[in-house]
C-alpha positions in Angstrom: 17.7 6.9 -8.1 20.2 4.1 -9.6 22.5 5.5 -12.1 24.7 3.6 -14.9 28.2 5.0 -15.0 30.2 4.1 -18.3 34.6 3.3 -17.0 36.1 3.6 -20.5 39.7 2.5 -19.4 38.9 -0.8 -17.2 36.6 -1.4 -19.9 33.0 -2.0 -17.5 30.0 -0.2 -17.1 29.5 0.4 -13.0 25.3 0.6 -11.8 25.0 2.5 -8.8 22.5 2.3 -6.2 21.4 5.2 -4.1 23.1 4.5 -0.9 21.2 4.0 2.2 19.8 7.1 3.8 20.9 7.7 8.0 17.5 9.2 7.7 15.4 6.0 6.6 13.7 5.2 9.6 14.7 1.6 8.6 17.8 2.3 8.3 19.8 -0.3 11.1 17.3 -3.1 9.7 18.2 -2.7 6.2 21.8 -2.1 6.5 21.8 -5.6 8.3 20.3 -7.1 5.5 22.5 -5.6 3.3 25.2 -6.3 5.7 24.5 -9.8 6.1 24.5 -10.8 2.3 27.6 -8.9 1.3 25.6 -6.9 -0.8 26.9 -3.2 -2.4 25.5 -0.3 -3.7 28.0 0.1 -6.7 28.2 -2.7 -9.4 31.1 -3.6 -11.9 29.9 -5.3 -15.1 33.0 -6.1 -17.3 31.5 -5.3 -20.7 33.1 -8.2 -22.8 31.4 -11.0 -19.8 29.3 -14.0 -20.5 25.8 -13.5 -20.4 25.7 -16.0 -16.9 28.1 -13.8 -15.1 26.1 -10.2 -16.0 23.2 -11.8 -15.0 24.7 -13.0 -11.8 25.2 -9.4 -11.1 22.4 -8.2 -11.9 20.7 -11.0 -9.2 23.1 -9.1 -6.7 21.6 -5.7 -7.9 18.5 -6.6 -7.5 18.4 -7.9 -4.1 19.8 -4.7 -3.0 17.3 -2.7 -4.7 14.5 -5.0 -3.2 16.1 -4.3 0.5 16.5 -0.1 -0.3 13.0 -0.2 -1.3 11.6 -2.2 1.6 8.6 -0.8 3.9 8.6 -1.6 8.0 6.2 -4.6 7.4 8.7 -6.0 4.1 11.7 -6.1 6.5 9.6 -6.7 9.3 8.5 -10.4 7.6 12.0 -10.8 6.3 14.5 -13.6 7.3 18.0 -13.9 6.7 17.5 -16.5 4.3 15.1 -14.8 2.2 16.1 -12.7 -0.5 12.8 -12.1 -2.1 11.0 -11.4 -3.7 9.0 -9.9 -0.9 5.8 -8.0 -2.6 4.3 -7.3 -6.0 5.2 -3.4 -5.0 8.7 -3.8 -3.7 9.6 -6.3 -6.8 7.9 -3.8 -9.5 9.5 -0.7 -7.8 12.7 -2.4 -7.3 13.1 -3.3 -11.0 11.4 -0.4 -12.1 14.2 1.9 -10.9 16.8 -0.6 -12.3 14.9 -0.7 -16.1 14.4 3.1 -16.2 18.5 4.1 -16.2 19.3 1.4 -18.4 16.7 2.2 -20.7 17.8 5.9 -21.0 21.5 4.7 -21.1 20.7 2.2 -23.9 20.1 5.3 -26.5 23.9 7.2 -26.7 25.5 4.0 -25.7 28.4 2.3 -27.5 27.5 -0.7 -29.4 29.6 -3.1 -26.9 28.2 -1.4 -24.1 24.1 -1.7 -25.9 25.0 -5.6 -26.3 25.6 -5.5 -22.4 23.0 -3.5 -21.1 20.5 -5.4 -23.8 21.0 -8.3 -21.8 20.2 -6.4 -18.4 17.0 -4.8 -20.1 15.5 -8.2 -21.4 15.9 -9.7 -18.2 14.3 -7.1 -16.1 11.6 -7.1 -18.5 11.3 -11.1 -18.0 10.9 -10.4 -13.9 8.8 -7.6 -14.4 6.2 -9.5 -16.7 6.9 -12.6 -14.4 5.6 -10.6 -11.0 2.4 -9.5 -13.5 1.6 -13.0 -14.4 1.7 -14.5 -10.8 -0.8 -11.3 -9.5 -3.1 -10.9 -12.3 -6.7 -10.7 -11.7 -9.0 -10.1 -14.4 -12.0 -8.0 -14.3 -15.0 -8.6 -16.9 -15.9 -5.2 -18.4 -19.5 -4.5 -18.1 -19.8 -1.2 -19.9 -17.4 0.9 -22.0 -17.2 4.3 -22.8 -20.2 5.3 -20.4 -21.9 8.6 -21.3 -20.9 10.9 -18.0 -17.7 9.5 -17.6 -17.3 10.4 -21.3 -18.4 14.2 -20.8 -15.9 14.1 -17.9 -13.2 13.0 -19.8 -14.1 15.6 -22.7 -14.6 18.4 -20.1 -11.3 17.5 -19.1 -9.3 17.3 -22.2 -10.7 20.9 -23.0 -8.8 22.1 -20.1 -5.5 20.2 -20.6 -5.5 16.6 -19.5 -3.9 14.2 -21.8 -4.9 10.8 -21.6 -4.4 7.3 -23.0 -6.5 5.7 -20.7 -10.7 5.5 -21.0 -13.4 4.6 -18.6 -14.9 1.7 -18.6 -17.2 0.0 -15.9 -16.2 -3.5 -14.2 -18.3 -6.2 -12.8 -18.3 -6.3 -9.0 -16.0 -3.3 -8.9 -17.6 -0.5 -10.3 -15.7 2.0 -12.7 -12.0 1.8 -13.8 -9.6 3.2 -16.3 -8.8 1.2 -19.4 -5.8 1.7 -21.9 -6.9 2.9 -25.2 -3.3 2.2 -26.8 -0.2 0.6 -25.7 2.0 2.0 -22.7 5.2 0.9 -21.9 7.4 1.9 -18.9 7.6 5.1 -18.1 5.5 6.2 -20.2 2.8 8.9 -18.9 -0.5 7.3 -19.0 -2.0 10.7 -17.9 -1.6 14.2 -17.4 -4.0 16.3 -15.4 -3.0 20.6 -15.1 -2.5 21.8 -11.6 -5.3 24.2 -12.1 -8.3 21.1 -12.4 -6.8 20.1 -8.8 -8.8 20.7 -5.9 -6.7 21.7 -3.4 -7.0 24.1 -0.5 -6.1 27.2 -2.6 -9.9 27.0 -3.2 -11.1 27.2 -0.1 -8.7 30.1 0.5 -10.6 32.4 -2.2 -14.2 31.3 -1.3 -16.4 33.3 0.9 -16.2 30.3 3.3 -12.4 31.1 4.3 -12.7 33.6 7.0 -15.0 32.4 9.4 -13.4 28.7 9.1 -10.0 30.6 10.0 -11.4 31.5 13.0 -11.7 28.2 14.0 -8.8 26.7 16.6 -7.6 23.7 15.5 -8.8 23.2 12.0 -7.1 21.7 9.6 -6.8 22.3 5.6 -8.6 18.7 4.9 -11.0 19.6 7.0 -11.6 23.1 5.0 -11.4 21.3 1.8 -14.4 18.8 2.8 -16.6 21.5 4.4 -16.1 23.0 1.0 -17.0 20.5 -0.9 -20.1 19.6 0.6 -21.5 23.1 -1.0 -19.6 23.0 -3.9 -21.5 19.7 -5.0 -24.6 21.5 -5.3 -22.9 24.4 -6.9 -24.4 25.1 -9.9 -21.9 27.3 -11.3 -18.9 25.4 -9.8 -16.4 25.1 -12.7 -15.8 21.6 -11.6 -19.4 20.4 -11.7 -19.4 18.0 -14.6 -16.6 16.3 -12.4 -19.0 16.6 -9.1 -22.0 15.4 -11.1 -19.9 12.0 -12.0 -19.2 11.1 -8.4 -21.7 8.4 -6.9 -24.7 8.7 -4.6 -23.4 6.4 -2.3 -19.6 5.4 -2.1 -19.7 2.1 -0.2 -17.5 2.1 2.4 -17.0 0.7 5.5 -17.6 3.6 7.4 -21.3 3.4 5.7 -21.9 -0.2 7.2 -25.4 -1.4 8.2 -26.1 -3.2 11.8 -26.3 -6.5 9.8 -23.1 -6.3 8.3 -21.2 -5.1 11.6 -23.0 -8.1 13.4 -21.3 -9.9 11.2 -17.8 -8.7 12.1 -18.4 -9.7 15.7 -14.9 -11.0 16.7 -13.0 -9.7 14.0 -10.4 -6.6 14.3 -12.3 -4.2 11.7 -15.4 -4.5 13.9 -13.7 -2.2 16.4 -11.5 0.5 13.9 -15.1 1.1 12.2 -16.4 1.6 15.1 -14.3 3.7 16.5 -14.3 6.0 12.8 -17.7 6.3 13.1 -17.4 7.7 16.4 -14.9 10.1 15.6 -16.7 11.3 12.5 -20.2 11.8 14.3 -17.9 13.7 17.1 -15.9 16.1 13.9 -19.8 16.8 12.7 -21.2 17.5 15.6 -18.6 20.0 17.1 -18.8 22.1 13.3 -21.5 21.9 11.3 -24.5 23.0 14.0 -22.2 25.7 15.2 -21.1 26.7 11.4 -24.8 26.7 10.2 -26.3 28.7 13.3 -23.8 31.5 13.2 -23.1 31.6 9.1 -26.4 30.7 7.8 -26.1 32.3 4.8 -22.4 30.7 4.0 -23.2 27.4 5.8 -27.0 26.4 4.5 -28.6 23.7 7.0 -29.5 21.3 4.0 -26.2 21.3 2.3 -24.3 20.6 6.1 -26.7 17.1 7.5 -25.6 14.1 8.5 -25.2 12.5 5.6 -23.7 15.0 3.5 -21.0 15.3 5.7 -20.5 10.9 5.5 -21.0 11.5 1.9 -18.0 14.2 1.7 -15.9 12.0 4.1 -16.4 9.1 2.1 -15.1 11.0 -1.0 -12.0 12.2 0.7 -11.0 8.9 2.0 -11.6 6.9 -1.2 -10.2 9.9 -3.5 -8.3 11.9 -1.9 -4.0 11.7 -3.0 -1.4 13.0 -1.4 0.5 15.9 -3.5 3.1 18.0 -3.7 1.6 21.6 -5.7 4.0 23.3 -7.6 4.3 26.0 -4.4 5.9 23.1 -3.0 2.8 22.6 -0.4 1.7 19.2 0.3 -1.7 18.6 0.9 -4.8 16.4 0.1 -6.3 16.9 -3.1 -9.2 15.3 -5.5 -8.0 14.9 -8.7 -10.8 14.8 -11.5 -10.5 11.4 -13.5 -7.6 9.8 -11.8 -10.1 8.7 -8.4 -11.4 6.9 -11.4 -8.5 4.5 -11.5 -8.4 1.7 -9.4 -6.4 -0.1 -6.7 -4.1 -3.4 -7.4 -1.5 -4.9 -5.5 0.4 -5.2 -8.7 -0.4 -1.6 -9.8 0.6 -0.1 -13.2 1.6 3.7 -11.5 3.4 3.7 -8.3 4.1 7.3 -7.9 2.1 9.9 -8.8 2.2 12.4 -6.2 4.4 15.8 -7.4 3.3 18.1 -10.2 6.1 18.7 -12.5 7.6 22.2 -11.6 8.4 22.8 -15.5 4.6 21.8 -17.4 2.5 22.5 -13.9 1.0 19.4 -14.1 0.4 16.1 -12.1 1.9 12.6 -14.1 1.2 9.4 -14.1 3.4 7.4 -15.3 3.4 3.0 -15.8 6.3 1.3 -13.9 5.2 -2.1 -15.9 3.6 -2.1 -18.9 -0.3 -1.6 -19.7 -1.3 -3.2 -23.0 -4.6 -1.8 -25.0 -7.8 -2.9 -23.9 -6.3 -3.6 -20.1 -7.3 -2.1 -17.0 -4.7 0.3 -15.5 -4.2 0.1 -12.3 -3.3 2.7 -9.4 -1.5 2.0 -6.1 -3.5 3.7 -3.1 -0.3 2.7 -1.0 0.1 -0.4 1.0 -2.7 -1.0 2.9 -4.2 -3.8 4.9 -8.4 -4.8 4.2 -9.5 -3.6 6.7 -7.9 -0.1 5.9 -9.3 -0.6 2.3 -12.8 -1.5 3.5 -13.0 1.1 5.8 -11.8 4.2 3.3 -12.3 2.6 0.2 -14.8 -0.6 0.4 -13.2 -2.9 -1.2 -10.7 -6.2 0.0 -8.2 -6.3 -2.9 -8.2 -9.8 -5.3 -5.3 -11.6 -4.2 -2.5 -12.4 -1.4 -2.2 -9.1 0.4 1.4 -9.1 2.5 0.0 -5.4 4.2 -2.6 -8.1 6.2 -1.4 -8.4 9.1 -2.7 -8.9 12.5 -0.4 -6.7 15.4 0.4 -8.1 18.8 1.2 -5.9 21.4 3.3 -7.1 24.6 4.3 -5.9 27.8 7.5 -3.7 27.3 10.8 -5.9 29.0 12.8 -4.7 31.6 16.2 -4.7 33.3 15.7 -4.5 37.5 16.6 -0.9 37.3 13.8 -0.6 34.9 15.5 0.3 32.1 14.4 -2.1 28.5 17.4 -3.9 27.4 18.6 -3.4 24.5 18.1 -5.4 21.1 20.0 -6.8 18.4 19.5 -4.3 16.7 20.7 -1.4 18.7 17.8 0.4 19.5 15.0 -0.5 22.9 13.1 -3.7 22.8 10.0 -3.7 20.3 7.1 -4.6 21.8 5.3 -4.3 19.1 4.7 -7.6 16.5 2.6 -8.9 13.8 1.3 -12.3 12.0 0.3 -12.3 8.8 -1.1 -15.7 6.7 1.4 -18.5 7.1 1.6 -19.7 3.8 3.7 -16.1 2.6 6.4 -17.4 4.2 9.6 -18.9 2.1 11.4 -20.0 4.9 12.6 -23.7 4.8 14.5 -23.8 8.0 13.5 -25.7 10.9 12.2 -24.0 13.9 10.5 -21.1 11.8 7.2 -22.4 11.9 5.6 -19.6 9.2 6.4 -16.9 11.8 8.4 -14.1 11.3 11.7 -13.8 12.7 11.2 -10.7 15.1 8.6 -12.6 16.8 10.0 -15.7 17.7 13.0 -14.4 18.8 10.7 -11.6 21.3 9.1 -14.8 22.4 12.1 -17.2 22.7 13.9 -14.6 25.1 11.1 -13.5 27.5 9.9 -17.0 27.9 13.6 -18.0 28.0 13.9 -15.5 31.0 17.2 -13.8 30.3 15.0 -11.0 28.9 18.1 -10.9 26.3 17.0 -10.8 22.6 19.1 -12.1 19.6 19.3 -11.7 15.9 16.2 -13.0 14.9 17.9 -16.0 13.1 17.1 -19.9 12.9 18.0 -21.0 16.8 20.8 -23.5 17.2 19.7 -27.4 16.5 20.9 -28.2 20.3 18.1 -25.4 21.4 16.1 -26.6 24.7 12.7 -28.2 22.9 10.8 -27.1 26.5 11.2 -23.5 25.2 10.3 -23.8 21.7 7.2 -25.5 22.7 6.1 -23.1 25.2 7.1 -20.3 22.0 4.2 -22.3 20.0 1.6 -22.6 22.8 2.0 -19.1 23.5 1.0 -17.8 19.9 -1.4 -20.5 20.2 -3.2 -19.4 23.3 -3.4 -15.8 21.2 -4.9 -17.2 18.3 -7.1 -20.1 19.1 -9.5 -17.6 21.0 -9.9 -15.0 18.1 -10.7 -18.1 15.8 -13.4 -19.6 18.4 -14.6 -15.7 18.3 -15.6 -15.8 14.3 -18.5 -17.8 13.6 -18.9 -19.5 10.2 -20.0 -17.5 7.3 -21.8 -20.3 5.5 -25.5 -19.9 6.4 -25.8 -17.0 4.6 -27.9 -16.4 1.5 -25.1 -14.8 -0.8 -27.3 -13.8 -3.5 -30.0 -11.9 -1.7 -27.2 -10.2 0.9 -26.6 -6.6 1.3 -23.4 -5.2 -0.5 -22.1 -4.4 3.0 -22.8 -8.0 4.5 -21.0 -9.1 1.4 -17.9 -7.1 2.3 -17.7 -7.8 6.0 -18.2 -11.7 5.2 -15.3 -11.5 2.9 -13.3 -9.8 5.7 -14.2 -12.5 8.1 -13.3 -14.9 5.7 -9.8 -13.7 5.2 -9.2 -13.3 8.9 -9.9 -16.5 9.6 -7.9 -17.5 7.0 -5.1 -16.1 8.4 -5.6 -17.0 12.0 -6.1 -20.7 10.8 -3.2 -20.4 9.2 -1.0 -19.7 12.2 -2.5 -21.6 14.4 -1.9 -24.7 11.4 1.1 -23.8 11.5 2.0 -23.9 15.1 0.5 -27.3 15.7 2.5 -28.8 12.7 5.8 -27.3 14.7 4.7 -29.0 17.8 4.3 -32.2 15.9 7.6 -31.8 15.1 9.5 -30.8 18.1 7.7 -34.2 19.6 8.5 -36.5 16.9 12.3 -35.4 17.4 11.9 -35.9 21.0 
């Protein structure tokens, strides 16, 4: 976490950066980028300076938070000359954790020292709204303050969850959570005690526990979901008003009809449903037969079929979180009226996923502000649509940077057999990714839309020294043979996988299935982001033979 450090005697107020972790994974790639643009994790703002040279700073203090708070695929997409912003996530985090320690400094400050730190606040606010008005996406409210989402949200105020959110149903994307006042940053939006969390401690004291122990290999998730297939039809369950509000159906991907996979022909999703599907019919059939022959009266037959268990698996997928109990356990969890909220890649609440060791209780608190009236939005983590149509069934409004399309190539070698090494220090990747074309911000020549990593995997092996270098703009005298053969080798990736998705255009959209729907949207963006490239690479070869 950044902290804000007052120097009474050289008369400046010093922001500090947490420094760079050996034990990020990312760690070489973002201390280049750090490296590269002179940039510091400690920050000297004279307090009596103009309001240009604070806010000169500050520009240096954010692109340093934007690089510590990079993912694999931010840096991956990165280039030397771009110093972001690089997603709706990484900007709001970014200035989130900037906003947060000035704002608590701001109240025993020195009224100098306020002046200064005023003029830090207002413009983080300014980027933070600025990053909400280029993602927003409006959804028309088709119902508020429906009757069972009501008795859930009574049932769970009774037993401790503080709220200023409401539910509220949206056209096209079902239910959602609304704000019912105000919230500003950091404020907590809502509350929810650890004891209405369904975690594994409730499989542990049900009947159900011992002979599932017995069981090699099985995992806690797994537990939990076996469990809650009876526990929905669990009359006295003290979490049945919450079971009772969960749909019939969920709508996933994994739920997809013959029609809407035929669709998908071609595309990349077609084979990871496929292949969950199998994996799913393979989990049920190797447990629940077995479970319900030998512990009939634990395991009834028509509480474990078929489609209960999809039903359960869908509910995991598309509600489960990620958190740390106050044991300090961390485990999958469903927590009553926050599966409500839904996803956005400019989300409202970033982090959500430790209960508070002092109030026992799970918060979730806004890292931009949610204004009354507006939908408040969760992050289900950075995900690409076919991930989000698979777990959750939905493709997310918007530019999504998390779509990207991987590449895998042969690993290089040395003639004793060992991979040479790369810039970067560590064994050739061999592992790539595209993503659309028009995300990129690079004006340089000889970038084509492509990120960096890849052309400079490309340039080397089709070069033939096998040696890779930074993956920076090439030098203006660079042979045009090789650059060419750079772009006709993405090109001969792409140009089949766009052959291999037929047009979406004869289909009757009103009268088709919500699962054609969502896998013609899926092809749509795909090809959108194969054209792309392959646009992309053409223009490039346009240009290497009009320099010619």
């Amino acid at each position: 976490m950044a902290i804000v450090e007052e120097a009474e005697s050289s008369g400046t107020v010093a922001i500090c950066l947490p420094p760079l972790s050996k034990e990020d994974p990312l760690f070489s790639g973002k201390k280049r980028l750090l490296d590269a643009r002179n940039l510091k994790y400690k920050y000297q703002l004279p307090v009596f300076s103009s309001t240009e040279e604070v806010l000169q700073i500050l520009d240096q203090i954010v692109q340093a938070a934007r690089i510590l708070h990079m993912d694999e695929i931010e840096l991956y997409f990165a280039g030397d000359d771009d110093c972001g912003p690089y997603s709706p996530r990484n900007e709001l985090e970014s200035l989130n954790s900037i906003f947060v320690v000035i704002n608590s400094f701001l109240s025993g400050a020195k009224t100098d020292i306020i002046q200064l730190l005023q003029v830090l606040k207002d413009r983080i606010m300014t980027m933070i709204n600025s990053v909400v008005v280029q993602n927003i996406n409006e959804m028309i409210i088709e119902k508020l303050d429906a009757d069972t989402e009501e008795m859930l949200l009574t049932w769970g105020k009774d037993h401790g969850v503080r709220t200023k959110l409401k539910i509220s149903h949206f056209k096209e994307a079902g239910r959602g959570a609304v704000a019912s006042e105000d919230i500003s940053i950091g404020d907590i939006a809502l509350e929810i005690p650890e004891s209405l969390i369904i975690s594994e401690d409730l499989v542990h004291e049900s009947d159900m526990y011992d002979p599932l122990k017995k069981l090699d290999g099985i995992t806690s998730d797994t537990m939990l979901l076996l469990w809650s297939m009876r526990e929905r039809y669990n009359s006295n369950s003290r979490f049945k008003i919450y079971f009772d509000t969960l749909p019939e159906e969920f709508n996933t991907g994994l739920s997809f009809g013959v029609d809407a996979l035929s669709v998908l022909e071609g595309t990349l999703l077609l084979e990871e449903l496929l292949q969950a599907r199998e994996l799913l019919h393979q989990q049920y059939d190797a447990l629940c037969p077995k479970l319900c022959a030998n512990y009939p009266n634990i395991f009834q037959q028509e509480l474990y079929a078929w489609d209960k268990f999809l039903w359960a698996c869908e509910l995991w997928y598309s509600n489960g979180m990620k958190v740390v109990l106050s044991d300090g356990k961390l485990g999958t969890c469903l927590v009553p009226i926050a599966g409500l909220l839904n996803h956005s890649l400019c989300p409202h609440i970033l982090h959500y996923g430790r209960v508070d060791q002092s109030t026992k209780s799970l918060k979730f608190r806004v890292s931009r502000p949610c204004k009354a009236g507006e939908q408040c939005y969760l992050s289900y983590g950075t995900f690409p649509g076919s991930h989000l149509i698979t777990f959750y069934g939905f493709v997310p409004k918007g530019d999504n940077p998390y779509d990207i399309i991987p590449l895998d190539f042969d690993d290089c070698c040395n003639e004793d057999g060992r991979s040479d090494e790369t810039w970067t220090g560590e064994s050739s990747r061999t592992t790539h990714m595209v993503r659309g074309a028009w995300l990129s911000k690079s004006d340089k020549p000889h970038t084509y839309g492509l990120p960096p990593p890849l052309l400079a995997h490309l340039r080397s092996v089709l070069k033939g020294d096998g040696i890779e270098q930074p993956p920076e703009v090439p030098e203006p005298d660079m042979h045009k043979d090789n650059e060419r053969a750079v772009l006709e080798t993405v090109l001969s990736i792409f140009n089949p996988m766009l052959e291999g998705i037929s047009n979406s255009d004869d289909f009757d959209w009103d009268n088709t299935r919500w699962d054609v729907k969502l896998a013609l949207d899926y092809k749509d963006l795909q090809r959108r982001v194969i054209s792309s490239v392959t646009k992309s690479c053409y223009s490039g070869l346009e240009t290497l033979d009009a320099s010619a």
